[in-house]
N, C-alpha and C positions, 0 to 999 in steps of 0.2 A: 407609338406614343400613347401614354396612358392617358389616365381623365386629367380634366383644365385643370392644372393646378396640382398635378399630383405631388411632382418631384424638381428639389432643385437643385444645384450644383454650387457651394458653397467655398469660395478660394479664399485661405490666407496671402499676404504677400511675404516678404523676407527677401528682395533683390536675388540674390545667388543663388538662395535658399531654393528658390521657385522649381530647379532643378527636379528636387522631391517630386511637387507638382505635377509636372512634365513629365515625368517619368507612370506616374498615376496617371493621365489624361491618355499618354500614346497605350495605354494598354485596352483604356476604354474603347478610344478608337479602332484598334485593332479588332475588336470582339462587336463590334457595331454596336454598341453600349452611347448610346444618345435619347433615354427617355427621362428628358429632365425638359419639365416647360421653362425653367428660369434659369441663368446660370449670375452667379454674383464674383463677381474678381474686387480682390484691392491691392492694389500696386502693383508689384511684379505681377501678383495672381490674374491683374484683370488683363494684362499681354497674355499671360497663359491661355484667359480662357477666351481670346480673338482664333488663336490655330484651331484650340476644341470647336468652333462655332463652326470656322471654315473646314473643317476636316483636315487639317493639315498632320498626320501623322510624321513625328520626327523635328518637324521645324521649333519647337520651343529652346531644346536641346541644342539644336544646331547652332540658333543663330547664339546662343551665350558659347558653346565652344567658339563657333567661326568669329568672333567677333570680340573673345574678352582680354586681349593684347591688342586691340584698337584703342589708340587714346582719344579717340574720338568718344568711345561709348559708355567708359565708366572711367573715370581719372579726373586727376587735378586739374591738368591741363584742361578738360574739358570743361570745371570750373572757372576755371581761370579765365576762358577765352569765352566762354558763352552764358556763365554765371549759373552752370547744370552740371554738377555732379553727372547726370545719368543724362549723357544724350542730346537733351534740347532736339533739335530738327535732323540729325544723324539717326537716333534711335526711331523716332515717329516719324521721320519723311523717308529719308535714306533706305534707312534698312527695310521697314514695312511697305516701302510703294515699288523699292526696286534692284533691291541685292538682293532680297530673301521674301518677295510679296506674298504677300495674304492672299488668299483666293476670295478678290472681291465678290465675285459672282455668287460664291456658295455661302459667304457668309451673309448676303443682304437678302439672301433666299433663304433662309433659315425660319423656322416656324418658333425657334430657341428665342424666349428673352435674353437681351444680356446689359446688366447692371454694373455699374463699375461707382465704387465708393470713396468720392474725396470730401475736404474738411474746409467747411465755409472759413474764411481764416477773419471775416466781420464778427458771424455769429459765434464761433466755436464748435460748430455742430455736425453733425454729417449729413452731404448732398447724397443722393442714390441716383447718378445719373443713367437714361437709359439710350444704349448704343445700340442704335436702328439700323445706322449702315457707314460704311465707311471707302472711304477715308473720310467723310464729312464731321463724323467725331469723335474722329482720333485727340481730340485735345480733352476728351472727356477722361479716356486714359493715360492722359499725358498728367492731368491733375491729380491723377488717384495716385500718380507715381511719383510725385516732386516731394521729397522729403525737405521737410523745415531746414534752414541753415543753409545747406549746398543747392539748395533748387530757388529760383524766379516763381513766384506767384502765377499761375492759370488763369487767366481772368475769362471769366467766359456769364455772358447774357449780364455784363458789369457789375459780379462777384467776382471776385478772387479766390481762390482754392488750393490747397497745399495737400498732400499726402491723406488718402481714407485712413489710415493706420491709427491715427492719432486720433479719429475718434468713431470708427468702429471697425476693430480691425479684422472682425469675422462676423461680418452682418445676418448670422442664423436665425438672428429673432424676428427678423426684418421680414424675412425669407419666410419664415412659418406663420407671420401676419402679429406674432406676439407685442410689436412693435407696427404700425400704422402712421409711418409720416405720411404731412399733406402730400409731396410732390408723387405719392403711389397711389392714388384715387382707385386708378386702373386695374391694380396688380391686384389676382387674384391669389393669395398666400398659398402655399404649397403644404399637402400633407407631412411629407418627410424630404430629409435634405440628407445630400451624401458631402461631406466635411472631410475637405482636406487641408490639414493645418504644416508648418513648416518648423516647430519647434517639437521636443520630445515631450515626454507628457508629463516630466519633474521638472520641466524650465520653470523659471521665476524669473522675471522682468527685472531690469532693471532701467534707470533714466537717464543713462550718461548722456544724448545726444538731445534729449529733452531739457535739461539743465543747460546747455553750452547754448542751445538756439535760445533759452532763457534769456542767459547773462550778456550774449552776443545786443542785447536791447534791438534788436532787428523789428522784433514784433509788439516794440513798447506800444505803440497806438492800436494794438488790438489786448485788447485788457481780458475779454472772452476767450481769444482763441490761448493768451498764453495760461488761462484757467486749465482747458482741455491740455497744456502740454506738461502742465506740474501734474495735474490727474491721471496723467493716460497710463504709468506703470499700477498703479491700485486698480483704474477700471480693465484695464486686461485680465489680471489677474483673477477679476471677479467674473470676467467675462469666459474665462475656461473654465471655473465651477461650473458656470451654466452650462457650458456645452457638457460637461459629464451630469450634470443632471438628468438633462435631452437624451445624450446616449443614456444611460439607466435607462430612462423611460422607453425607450427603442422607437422616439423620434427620428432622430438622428445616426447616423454611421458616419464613425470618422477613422480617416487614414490619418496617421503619421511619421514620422523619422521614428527611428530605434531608440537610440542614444544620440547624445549631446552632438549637434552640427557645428561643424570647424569649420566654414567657408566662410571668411572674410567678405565683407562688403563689395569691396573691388578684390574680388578673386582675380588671379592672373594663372591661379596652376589648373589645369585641366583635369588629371586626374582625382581631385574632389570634387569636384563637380559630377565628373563622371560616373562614380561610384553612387553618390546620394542620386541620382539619378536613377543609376539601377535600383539600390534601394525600395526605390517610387515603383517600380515596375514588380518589386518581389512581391511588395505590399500589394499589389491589385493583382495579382497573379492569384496569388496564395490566396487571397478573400472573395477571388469573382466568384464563384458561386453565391455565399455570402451579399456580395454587393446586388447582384441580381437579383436573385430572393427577396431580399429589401426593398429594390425598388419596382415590384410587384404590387 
């Protein structure tokens, strides 16, 4: 492990997408590649990065093949009958405690921060919660993954919380101390951050699902948060400048997809999945010398 604060592990989210992800993380894990003091997940990314913490090589991968023809775990019906697109107590009790568990032991031994990013849905702003051990705050990841519109509010220490994505959806600034909220007194900012993001590097955003959680009037009595949901495709966008900034500067190192990602929200076919998966694995193949070098 290198000095306090050297290095941190920086996750997009993207539901399906995360695949990419997973496929970058099991290659780390393969090569004993764990010298990051911090590791930061939003949404799908912050489930990613609970297996990197416990070492679980292959389980990210797994549990969305074994489990994405469950209409328990991404489907209407699971909207319908629990008021969660993704899950609700199927995905964070079910699966993580006992179809597919975490290695509690190695992950609450872990010397790794790990941060998981949801969206005060009072203030509009981004929480950086820090996951110490679990299962005790699994709901800290349950809130960084509840997308507006199909997901129930995360109420947690009597806030409510929706989706990190929405308002910051790759917390690198955070990470590097560029950025200083109060709830991170403690955290020592990281010299360089390894960046793995789930879109190609000519995506441009758009707001379809931002608009619809708009007009749906769900979130009329939060006036701030639905500011952060008409803003969130401009501040994305602005927010990837920065990262090629950071990379120019050779802050930062970032993995990403190739070209344009086909996987549907509720994927149901396997082989895309599987592929952008591999993908994930060519990309840290191809660059581990690179990645190691860097985080030297």
């Amino acid at each position: 492990m290198g000095q306090n604060g050297a290095n941190a592990l920086v996750l997009e989210g993207g539901g399906y997408r995360d695949v990419f992800t997973a496929g970058v993380l099991d290659v780390l894990m393969e090569r004993g590649i764990y010298d990051f003091e911090s590791v930061w997940g939003v949404s799908a990314g912050a489930l990613a990065a609970t297996s990197y913490v416990s070492r679980q090589i292959g389980r990210t991968i797994r549990i969305m093949l074994a489990f994405r023809d469950d209409k328990r775990l991404m489907s209407f019906f699971s909207l319908v009958t629990t008021g969660n697109m993704t899950g609700g107590d199927f995905l964070y009790h079910t699966v993580q405690e006992e179809l597919d568990p975490y290695d509690i032991k190695t992950f609450n031994a872990s010397e790794m921060r790990m941060f998981a990013v949801a969206s005060d849905v009072l203030f509009g702003t981004p929480r950086y919660f820090e996951v110490r051990s679990l299962p005790e705050d699994v709901d800290a990841i349950r809130a960084s993954s509840s997308l507006p519109l199909v997901s129930t509010t995360v109420s947690i220490d009597g806030h409510r919380y929706l989706d990190g994505g929405t308002t910051d959806s790759v917390p690198v600034d955070v990470a590097l101390g560029f950025s200083r909220p109060d709830d991170l007194d403690d955290y020592a900012p990281a010299k360089r951050a390894l960046v793995v993001l789930t879109r190609q590097r000519d995506y441009v955003k758009g707001d379809k699902l931002e608009r619809m959680a708009i007009l749906s009037r769900r979130y009329a009595d939060y006036p701030l948060y639905l500011d952060a949901l008409r803003t969130r495709a401009k501040r994305y966008m602005e927010q990837r400048e920065r990262i090629w900034q950071l990379e120019r500067e050779g802050k930062i190192l970032v993995l990403l997809p190739e070209g344009p990602v086909k996987i549907a929200t509720a994927e149901h076919e396997g082989w895309p999945m599987l592929e952008l998966y591999l993908q994930g694995r060519r990309q840290a193949e191809q660059r581990i010398d690179e990645i190691e070098e860097f985080l030297k």
